[in-house]
Biopython code that builds the backbone (N, CA, C, O; Angstrom):
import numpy as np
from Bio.PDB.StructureBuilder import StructureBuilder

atoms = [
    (1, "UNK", "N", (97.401, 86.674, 99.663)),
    (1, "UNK", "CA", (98.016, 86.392, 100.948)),
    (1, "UNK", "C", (97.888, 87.625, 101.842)),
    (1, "UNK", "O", (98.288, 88.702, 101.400)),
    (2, "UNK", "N", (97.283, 87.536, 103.247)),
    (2, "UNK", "CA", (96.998, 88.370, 104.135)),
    (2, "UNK", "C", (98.597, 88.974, 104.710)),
    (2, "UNK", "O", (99.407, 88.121, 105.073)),
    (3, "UNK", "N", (98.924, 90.196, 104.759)),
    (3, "UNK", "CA", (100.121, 90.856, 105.522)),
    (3, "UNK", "C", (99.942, 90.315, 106.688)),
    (3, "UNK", "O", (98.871, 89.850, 107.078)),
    (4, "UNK", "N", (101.439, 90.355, 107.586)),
    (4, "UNK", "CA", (101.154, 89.962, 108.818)),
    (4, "UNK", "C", (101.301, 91.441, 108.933)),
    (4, "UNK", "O", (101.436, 92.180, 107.958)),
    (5, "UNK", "N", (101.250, 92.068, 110.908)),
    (5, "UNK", "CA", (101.469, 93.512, 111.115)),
    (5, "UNK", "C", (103.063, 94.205, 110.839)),
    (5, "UNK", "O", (103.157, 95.348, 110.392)),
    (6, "UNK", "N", (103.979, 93.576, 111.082)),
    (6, "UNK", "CA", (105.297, 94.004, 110.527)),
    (6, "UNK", "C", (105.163, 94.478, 109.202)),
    (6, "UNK", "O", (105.306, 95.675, 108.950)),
    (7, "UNK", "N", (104.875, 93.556, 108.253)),
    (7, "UNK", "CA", (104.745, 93.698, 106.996)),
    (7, "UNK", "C", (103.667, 94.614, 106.504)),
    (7, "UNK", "O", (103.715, 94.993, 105.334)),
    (8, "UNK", "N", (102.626, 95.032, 107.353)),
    (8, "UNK", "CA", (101.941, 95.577, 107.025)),
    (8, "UNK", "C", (102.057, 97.195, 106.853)),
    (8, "UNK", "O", (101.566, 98.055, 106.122)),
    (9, "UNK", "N", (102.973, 97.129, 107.926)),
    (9, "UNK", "CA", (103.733, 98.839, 108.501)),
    (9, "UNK", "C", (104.720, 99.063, 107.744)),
    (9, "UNK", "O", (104.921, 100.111, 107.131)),
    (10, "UNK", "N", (105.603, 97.793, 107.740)),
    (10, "UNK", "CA", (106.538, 98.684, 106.605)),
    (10, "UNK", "C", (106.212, 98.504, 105.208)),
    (10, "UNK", "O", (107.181, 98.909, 104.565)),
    (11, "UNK", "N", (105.156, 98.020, 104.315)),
    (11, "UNK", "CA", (104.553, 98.233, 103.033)),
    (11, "UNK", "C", (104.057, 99.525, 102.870)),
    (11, "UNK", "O", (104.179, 100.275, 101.902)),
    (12, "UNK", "N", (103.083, 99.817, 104.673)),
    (12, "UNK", "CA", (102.520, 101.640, 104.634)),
    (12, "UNK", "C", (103.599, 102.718, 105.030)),
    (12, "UNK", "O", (103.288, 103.885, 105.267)),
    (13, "UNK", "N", (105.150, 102.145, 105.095)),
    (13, "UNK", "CA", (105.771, 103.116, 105.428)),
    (13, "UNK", "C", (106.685, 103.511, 103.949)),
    (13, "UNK", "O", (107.100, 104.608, 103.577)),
    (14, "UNK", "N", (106.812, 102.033, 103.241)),
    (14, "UNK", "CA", (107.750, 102.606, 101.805)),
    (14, "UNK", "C", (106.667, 103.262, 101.084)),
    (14, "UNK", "O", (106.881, 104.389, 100.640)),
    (15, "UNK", "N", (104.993, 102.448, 100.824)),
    (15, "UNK", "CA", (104.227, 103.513, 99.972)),
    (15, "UNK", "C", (104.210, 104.259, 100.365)),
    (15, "UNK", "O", (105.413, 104.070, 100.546)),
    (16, "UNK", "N", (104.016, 105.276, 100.860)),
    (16, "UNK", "CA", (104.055, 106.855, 102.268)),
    (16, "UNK", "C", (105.471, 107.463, 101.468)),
    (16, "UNK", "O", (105.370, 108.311, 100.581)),
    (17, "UNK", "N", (106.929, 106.846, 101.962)),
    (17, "UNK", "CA", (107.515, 107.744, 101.384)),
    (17, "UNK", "C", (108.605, 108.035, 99.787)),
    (17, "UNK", "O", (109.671, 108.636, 99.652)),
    (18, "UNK", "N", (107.503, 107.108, 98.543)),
    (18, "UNK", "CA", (107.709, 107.013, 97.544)),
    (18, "UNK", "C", (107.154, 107.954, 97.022)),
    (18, "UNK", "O", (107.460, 108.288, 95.877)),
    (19, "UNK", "N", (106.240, 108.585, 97.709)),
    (19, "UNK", "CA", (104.974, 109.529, 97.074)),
    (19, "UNK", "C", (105.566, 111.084, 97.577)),
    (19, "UNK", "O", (106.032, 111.335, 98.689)),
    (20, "UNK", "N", (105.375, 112.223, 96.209)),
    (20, "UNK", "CA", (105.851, 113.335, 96.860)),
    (20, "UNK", "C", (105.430, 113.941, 97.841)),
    (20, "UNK", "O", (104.392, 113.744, 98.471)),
    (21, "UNK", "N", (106.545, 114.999, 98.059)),
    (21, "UNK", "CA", (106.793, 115.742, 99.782)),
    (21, "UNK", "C", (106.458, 115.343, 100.750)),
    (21, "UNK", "O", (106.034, 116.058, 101.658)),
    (22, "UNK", "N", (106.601, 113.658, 100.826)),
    (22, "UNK", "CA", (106.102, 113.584, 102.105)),
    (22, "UNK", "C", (107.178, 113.732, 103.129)),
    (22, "UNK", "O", (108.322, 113.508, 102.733)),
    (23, "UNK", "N", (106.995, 114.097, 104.475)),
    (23, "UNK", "CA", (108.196, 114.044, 105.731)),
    (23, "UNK", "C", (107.563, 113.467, 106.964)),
    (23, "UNK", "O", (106.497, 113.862, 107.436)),
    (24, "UNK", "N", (108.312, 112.494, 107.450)),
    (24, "UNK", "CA", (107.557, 111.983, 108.997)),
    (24, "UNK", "C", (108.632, 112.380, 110.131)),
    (24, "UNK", "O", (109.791, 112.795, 110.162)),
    (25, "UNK", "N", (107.521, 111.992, 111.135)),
    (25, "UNK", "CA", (108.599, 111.926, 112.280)),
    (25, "UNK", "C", (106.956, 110.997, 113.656)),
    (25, "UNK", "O", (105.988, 110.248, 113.520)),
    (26, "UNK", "N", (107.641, 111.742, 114.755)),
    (26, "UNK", "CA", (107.027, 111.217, 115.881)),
    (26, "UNK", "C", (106.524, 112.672, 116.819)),
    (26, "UNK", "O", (106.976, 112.973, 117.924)),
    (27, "UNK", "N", (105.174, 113.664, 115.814)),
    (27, "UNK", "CA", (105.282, 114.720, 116.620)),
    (27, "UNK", "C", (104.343, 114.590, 118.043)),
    (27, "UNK", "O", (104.498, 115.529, 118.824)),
    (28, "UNK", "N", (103.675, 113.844, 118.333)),
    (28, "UNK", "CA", (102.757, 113.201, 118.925)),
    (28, "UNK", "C", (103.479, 112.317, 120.539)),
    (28, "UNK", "O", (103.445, 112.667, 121.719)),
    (29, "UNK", "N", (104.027, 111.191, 119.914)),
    (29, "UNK", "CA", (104.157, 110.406, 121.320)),
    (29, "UNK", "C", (105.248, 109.781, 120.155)),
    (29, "UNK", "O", (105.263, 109.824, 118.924)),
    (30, "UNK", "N", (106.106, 109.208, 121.132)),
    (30, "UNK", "CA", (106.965, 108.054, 120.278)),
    (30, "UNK", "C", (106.233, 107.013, 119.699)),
    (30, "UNK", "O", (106.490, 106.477, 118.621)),
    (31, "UNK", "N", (105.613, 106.834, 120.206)),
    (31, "UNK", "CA", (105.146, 105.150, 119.572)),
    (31, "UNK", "C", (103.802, 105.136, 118.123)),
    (31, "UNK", "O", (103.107, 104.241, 117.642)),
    (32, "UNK", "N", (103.984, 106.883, 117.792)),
    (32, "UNK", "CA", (103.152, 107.043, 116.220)),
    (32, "UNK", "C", (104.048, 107.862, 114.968)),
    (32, "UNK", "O", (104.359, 109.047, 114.841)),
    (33, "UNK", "N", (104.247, 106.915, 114.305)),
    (33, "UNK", "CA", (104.988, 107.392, 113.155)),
    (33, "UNK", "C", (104.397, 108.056, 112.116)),
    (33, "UNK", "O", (103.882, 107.450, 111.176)),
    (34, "UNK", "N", (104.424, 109.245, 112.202)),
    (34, "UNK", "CA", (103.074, 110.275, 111.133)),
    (34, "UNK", "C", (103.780, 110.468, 110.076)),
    (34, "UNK", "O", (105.001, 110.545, 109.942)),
    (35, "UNK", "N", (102.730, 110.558, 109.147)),
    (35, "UNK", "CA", (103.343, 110.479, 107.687)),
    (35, "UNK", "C", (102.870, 111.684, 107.731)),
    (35, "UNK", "O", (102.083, 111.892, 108.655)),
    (36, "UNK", "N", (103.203, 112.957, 106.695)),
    (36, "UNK", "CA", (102.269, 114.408, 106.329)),
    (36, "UNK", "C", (102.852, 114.748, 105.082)),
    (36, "UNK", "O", (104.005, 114.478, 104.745)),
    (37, "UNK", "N", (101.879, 115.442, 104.317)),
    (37, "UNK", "CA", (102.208, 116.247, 102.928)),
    (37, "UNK", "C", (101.728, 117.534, 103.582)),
    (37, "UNK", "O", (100.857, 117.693, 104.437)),
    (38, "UNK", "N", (102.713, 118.633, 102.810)),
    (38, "UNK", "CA", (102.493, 119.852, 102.775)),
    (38, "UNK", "C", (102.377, 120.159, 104.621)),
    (38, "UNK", "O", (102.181, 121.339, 104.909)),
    (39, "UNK", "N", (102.479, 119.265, 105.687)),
    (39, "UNK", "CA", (102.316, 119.738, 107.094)),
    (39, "UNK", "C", (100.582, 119.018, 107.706)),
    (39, "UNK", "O", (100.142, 119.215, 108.839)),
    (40, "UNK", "N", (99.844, 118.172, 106.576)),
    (40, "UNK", "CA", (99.066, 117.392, 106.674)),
    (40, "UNK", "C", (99.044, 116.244, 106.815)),
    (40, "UNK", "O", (99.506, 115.524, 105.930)),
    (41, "UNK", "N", (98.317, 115.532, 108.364)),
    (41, "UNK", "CA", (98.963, 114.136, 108.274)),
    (41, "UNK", "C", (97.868, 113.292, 107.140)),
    (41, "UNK", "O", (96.794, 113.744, 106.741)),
    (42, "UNK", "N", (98.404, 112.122, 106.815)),
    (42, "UNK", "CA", (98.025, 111.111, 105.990)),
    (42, "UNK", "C", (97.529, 109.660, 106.091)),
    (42, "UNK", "O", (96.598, 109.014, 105.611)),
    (43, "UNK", "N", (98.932, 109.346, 107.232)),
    (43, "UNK", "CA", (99.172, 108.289, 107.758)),
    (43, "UNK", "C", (100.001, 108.194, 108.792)),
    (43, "UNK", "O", (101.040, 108.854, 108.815)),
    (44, "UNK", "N", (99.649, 107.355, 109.793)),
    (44, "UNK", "CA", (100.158, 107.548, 111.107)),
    (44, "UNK", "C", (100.106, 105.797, 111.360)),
    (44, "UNK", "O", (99.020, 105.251, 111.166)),
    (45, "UNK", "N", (100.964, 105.182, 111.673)),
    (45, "UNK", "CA", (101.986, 104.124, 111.262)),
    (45, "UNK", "C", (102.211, 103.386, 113.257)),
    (45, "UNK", "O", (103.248, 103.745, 113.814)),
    (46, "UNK", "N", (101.526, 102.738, 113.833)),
    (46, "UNK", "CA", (101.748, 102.650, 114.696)),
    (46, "UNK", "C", (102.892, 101.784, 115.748)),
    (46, "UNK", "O", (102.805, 100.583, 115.492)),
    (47, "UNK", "N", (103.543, 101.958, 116.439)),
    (47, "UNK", "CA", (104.801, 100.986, 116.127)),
    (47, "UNK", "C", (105.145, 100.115, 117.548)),
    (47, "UNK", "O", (106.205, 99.581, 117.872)),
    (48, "UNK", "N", (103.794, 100.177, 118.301)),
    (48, "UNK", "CA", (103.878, 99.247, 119.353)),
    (48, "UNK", "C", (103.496, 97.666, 119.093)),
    (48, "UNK", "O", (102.365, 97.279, 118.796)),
    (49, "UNK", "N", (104.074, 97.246, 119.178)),
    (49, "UNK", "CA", (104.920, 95.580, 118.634)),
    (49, "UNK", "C", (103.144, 94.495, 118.829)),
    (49, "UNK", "O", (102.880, 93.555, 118.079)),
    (50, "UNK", "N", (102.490, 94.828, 119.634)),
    (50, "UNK", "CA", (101.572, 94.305, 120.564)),
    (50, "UNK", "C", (100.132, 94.737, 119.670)),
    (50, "UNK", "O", (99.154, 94.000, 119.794)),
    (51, "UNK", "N", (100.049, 95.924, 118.793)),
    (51, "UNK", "CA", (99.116, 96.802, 118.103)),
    (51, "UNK", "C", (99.315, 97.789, 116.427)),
    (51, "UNK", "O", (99.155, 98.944, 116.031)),
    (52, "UNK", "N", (99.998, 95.712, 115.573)),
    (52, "UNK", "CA", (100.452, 96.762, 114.420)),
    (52, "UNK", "C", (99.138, 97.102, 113.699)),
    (52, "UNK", "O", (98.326, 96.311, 113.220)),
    (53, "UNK", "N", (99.092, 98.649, 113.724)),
    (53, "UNK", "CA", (98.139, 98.811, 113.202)),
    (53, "UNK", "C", (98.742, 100.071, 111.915)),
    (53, "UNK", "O", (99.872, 100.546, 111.801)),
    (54, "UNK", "N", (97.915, 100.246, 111.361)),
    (54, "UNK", "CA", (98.069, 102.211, 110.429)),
    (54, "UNK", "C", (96.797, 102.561, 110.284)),
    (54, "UNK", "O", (95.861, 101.866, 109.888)),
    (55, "UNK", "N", (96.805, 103.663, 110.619)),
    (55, "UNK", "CA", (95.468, 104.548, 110.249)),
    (55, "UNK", "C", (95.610, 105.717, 109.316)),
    (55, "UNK", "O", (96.576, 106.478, 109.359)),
    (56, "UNK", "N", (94.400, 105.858, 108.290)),
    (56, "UNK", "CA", (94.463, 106.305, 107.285)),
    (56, "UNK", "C", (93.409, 106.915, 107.048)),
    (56, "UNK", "O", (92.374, 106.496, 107.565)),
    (57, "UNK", "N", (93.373, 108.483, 105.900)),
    (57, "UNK", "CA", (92.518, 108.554, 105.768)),
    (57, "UNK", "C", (91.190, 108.387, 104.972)),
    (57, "UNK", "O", (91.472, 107.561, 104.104)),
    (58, "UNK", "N", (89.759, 108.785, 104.810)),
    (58, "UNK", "CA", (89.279, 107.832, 104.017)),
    (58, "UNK", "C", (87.891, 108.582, 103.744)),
    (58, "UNK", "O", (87.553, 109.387, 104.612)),
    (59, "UNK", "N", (86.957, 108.394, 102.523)),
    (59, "UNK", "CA", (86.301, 109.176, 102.683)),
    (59, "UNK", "C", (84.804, 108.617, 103.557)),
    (59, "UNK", "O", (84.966, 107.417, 103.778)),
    (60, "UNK", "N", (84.101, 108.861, 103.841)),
    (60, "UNK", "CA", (83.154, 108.112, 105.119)),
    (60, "UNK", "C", (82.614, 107.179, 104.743)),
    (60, "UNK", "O", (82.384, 106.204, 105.459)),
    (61, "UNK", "N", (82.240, 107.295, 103.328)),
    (61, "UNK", "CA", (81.076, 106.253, 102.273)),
    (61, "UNK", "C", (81.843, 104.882, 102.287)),
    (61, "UNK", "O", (81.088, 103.920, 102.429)),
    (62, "UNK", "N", (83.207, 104.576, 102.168)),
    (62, "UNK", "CA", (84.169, 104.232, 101.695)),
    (62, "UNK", "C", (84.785, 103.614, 103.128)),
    (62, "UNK", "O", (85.531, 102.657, 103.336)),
    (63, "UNK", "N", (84.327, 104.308, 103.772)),
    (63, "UNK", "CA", (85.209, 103.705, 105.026)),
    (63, "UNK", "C", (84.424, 103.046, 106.457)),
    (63, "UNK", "O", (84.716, 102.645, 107.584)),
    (64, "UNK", "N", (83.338, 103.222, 105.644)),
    (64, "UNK", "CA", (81.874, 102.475, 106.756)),
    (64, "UNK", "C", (82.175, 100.930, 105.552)),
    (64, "UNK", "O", (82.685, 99.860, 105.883)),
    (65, "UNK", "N", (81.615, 101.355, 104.043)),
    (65, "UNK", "CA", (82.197, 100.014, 103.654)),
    (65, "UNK", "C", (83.305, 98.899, 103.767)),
    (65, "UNK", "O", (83.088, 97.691, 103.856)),
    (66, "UNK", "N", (84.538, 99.529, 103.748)),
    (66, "UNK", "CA", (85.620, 99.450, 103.861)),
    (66, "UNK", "C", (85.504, 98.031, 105.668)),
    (66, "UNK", "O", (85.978, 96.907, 105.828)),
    (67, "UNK", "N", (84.757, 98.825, 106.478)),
    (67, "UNK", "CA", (84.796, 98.410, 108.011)),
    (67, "UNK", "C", (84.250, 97.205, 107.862)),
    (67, "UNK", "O", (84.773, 96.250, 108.438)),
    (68, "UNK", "N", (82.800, 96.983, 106.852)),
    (68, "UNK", "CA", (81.614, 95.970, 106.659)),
    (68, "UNK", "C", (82.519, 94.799, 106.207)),
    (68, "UNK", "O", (82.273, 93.650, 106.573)),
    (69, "UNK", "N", (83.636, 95.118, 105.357)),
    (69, "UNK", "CA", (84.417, 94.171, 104.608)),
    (69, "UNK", "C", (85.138, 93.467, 105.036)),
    (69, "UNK", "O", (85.200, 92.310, 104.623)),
    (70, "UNK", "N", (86.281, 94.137, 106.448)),
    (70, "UNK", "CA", (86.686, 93.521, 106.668)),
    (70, "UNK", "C", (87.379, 93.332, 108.158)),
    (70, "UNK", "O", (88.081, 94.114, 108.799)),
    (71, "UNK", "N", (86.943, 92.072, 108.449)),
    (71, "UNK", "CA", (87.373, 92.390, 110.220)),
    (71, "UNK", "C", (88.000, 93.494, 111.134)),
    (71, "UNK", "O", (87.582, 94.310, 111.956)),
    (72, "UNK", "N", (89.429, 93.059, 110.497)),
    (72, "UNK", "CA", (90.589, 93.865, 111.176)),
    (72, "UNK", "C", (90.494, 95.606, 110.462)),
    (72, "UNK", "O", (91.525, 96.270, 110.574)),
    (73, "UNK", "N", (89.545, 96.124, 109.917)),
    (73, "UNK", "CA", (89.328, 97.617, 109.320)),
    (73, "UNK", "C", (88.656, 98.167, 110.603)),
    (73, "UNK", "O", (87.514, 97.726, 110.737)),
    (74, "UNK", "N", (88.954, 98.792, 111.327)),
    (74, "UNK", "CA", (88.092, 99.858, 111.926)),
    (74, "UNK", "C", (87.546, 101.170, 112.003)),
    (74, "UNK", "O", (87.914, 101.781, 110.999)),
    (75, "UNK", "N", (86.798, 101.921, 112.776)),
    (75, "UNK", "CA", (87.365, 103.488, 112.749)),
    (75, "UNK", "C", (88.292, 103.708, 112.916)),
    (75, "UNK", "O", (89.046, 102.830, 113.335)),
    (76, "UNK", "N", (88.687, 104.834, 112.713)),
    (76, "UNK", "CA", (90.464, 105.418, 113.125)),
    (76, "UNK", "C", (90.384, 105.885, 114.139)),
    (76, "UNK", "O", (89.697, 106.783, 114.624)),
    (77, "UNK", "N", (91.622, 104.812, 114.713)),
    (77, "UNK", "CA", (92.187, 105.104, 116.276)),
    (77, "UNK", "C", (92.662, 106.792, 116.041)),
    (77, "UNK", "O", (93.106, 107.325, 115.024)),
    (78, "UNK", "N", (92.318, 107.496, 117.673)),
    (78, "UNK", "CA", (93.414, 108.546, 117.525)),
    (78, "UNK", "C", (92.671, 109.941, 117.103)),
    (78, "UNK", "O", (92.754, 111.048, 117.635)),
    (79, "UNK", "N", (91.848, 109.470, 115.862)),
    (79, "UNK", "CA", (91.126, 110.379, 114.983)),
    (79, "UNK", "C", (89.503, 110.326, 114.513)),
    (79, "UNK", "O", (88.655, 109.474, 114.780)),
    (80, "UNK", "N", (89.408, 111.404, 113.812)),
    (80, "UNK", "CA", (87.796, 111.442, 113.748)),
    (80, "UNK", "C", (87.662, 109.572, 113.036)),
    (80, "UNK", "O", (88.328, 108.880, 112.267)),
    (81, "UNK", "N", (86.608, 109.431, 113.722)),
    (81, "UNK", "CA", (86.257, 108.042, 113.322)),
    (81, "UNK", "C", (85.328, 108.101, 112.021)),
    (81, "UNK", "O", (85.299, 107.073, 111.345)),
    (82, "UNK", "N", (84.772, 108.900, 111.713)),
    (82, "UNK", "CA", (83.924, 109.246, 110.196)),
    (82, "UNK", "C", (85.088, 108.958, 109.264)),
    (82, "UNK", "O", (85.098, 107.815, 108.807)),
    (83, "UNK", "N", (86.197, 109.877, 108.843)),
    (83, "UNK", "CA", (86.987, 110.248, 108.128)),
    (83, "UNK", "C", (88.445, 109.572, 108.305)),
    (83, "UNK", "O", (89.436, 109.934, 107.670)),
    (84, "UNK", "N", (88.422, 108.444, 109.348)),
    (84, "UNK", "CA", (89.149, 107.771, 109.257)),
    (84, "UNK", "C", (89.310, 106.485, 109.719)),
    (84, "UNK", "O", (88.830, 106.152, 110.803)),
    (85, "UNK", "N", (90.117, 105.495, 108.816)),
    (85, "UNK", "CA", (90.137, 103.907, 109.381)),
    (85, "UNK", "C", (91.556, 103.367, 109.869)),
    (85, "UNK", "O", (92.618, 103.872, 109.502)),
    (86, "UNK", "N", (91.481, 102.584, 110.497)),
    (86, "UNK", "CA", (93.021, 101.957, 111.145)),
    (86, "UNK", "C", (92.616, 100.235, 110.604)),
    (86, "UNK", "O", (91.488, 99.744, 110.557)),
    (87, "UNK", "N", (93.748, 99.663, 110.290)),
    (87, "UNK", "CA", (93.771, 98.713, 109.464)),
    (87, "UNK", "C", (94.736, 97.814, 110.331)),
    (87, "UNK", "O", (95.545, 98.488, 110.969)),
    (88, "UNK", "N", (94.861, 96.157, 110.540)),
    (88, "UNK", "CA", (95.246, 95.833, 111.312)),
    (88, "UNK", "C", (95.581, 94.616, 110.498)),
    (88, "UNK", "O", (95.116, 94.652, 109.359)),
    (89, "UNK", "N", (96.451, 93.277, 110.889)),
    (89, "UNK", "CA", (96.621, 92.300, 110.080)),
    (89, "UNK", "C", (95.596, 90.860, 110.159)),
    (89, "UNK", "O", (95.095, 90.441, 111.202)),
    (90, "UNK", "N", (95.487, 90.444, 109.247)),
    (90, "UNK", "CA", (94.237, 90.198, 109.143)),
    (90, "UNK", "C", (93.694, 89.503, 107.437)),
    (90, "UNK", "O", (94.227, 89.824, 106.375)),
    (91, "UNK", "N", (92.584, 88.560, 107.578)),
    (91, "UNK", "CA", (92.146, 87.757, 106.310)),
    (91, "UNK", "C", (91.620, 89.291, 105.519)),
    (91, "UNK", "O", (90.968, 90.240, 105.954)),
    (92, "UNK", "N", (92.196, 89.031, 104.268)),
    (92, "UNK", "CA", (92.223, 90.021, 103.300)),
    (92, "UNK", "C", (93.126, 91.493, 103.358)),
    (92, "UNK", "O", (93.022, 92.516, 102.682)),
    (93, "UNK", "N", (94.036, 91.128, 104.451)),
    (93, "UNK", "CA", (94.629, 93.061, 104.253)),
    (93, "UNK", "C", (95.694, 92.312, 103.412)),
    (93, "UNK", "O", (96.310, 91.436, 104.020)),
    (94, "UNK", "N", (96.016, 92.521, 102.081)),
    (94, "UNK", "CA", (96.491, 92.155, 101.113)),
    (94, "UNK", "C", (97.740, 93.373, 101.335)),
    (94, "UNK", "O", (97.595, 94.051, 102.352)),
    (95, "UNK", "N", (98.685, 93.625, 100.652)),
    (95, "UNK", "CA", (99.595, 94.551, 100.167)),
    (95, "UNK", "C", (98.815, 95.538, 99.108)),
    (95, "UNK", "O", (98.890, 96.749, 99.313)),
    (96, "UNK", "N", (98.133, 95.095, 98.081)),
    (96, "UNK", "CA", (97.656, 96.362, 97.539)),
    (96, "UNK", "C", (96.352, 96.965, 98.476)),
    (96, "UNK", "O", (96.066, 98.161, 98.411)),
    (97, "UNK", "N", (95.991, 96.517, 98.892)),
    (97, "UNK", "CA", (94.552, 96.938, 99.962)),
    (97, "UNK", "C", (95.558, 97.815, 100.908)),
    (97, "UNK", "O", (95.123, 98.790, 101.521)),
    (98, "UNK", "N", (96.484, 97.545, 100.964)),
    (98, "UNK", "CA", (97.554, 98.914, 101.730)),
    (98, "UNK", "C", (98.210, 99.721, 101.463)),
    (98, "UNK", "O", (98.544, 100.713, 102.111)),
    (99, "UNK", "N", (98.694, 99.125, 99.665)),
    (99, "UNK", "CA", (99.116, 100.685, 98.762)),
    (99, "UNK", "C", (97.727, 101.180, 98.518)),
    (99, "UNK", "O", (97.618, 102.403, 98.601)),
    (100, "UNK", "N", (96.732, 100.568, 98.259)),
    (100, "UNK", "CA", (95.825, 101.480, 97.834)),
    (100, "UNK", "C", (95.158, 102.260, 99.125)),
    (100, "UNK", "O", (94.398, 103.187, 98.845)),
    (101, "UNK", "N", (95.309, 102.054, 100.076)),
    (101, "UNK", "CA", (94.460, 102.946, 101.638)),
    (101, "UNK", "C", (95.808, 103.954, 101.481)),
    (101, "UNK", "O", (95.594, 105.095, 101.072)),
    (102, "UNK", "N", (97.052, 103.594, 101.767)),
    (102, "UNK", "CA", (97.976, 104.684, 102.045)),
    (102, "UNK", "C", (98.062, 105.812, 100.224)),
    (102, "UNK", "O", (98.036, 107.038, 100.340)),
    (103, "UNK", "N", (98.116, 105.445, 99.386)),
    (103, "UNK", "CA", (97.915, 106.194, 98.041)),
    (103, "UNK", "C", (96.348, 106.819, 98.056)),
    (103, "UNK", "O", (96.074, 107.983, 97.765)),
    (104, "UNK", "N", (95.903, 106.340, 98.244)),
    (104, "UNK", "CA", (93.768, 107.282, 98.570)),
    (104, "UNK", "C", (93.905, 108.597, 99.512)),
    (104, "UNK", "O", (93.564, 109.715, 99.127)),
    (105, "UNK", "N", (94.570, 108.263, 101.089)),
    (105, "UNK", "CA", (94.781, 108.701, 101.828)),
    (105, "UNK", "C", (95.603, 110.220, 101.647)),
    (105, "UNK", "O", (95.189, 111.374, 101.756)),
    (106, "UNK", "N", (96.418, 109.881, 101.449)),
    (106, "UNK", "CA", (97.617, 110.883, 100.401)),
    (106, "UNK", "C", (96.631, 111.666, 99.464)),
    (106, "UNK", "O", (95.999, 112.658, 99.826)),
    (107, "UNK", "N", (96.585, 111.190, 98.412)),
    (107, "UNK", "CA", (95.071, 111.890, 97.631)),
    (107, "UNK", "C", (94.267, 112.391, 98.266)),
    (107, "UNK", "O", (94.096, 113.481, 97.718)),
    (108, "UNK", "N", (93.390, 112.302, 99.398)),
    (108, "UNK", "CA", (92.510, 113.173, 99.310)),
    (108, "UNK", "C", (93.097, 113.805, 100.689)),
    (108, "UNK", "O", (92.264, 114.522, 101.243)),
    (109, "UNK", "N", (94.044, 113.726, 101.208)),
    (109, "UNK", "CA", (94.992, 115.365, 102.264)),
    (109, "UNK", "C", (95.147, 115.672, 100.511)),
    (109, "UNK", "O", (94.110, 116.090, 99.998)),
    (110, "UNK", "N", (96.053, 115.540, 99.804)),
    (110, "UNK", "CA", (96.790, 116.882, 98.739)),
    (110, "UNK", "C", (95.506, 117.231, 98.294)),
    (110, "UNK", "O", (95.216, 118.290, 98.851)),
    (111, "UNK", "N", (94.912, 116.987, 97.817)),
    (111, "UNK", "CA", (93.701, 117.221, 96.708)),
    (111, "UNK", "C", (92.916, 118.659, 97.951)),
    (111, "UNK", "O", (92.818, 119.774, 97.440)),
    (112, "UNK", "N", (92.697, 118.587, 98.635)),
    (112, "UNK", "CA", (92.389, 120.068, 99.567)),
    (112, "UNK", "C", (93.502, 120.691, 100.330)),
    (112, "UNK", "O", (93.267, 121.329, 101.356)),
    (113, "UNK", "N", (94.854, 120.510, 99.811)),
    (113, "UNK", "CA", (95.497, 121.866, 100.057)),
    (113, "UNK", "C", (95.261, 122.957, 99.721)),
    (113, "UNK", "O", (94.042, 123.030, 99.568)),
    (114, "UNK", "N", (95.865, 124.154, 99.446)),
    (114, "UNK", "CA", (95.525, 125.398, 98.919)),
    (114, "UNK", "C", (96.348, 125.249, 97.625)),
    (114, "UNK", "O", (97.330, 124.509, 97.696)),
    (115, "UNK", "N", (96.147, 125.699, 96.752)),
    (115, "UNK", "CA", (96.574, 125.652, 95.510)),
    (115, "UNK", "C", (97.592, 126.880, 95.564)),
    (115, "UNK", "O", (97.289, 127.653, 96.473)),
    (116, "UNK", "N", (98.768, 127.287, 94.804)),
    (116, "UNK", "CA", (99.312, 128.141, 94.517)),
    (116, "UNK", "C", (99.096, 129.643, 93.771)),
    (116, "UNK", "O", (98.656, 129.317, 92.668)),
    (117, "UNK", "N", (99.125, 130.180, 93.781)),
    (117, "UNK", "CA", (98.322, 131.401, 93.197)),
    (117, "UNK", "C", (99.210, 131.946, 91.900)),
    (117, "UNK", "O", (100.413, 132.166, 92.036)),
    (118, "UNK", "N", (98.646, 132.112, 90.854)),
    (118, "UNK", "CA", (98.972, 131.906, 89.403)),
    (118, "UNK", "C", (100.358, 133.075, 89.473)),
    (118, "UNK", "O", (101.028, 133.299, 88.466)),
]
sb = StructureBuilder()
sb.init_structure("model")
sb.init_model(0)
sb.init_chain("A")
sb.init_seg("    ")
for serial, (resi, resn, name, xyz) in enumerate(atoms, 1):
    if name == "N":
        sb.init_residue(resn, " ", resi, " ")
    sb.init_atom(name, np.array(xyz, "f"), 0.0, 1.0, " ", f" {name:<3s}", serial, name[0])
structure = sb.get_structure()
C-alpha cells in the first residue's frame, strides 16, 4: 500500500528520530523540518500541506535508479541533485521504501563524520 504525503512525513519523521543523536528544528525557513546527526543534515521533511514531500540523502548510482523506478522519486529539491532525492506520495512509496531512504540517508551522513581519536 502506497503512503499518502501526511503519512509519508510523519513515518520520515519517527524513523529520523528513533535513530541516534539525531536533533531537528527549522534552521532554514519554517516550512523545512531538518533532521541532522552530529550537525549534518539527513533529512529535511517538508511541511507545506500542498508539497508533502522529504528529501534524502543518497548515493548517485542508487538515486538515478531509485528516480527510473519510481514516479514520485526525484532529484533533491533544495540540494545537490546528484547526491540527493525528494520522495513524494505516490504508486510504490511503501513505508519501508521510507524507513529504508530515511535509515540509508542517516548511514551514509554518520559513516563520514570524523571519527574520535583513540
Amino acid at each position: 500500500m502506497s503512503a499518502a504525503g501526511d503519512r509519508l512525513q510523519d513515518i520520515a519523521r519517527q524513523v529520523a528520530l528513533a535513530l541516534p543523536d539525531v536533533s531537528h528544528g527549522y534552521p532554514f525557513t519554517p516550512g523545512l523540518d531538518v533532521y541532522k546527526v552530529a550537525g549534518k543534515v539527513f533529512l529535511i521533511v517538508t511541511d507545506d500541506p500542498d508539497e508533502q514531500i522529504i528529501t534524502v540523502k543518497c548515493e548517485p548510482e542508487h538515486a538515478r535508479a531509485q528516480e527510473r523506478g519510481y514516479v514520485s522519486i526525484t532529484p533533491g529539491r533544495y540540494l545537490d541533485k546528484r547526491h540527493w532525492i525528494s520522495l513524494g506520495p505516490g504508486p510504490g512509496i511503501t513505508e519501508r521504501l521510507i524507513t529504508d531512504a530515511v535509515e540509508d540517508s542517516y548511514d551514509l551522513v554518520a559513516e563520514r563524520l570524523p571519527r574520535p581519536a583513540p
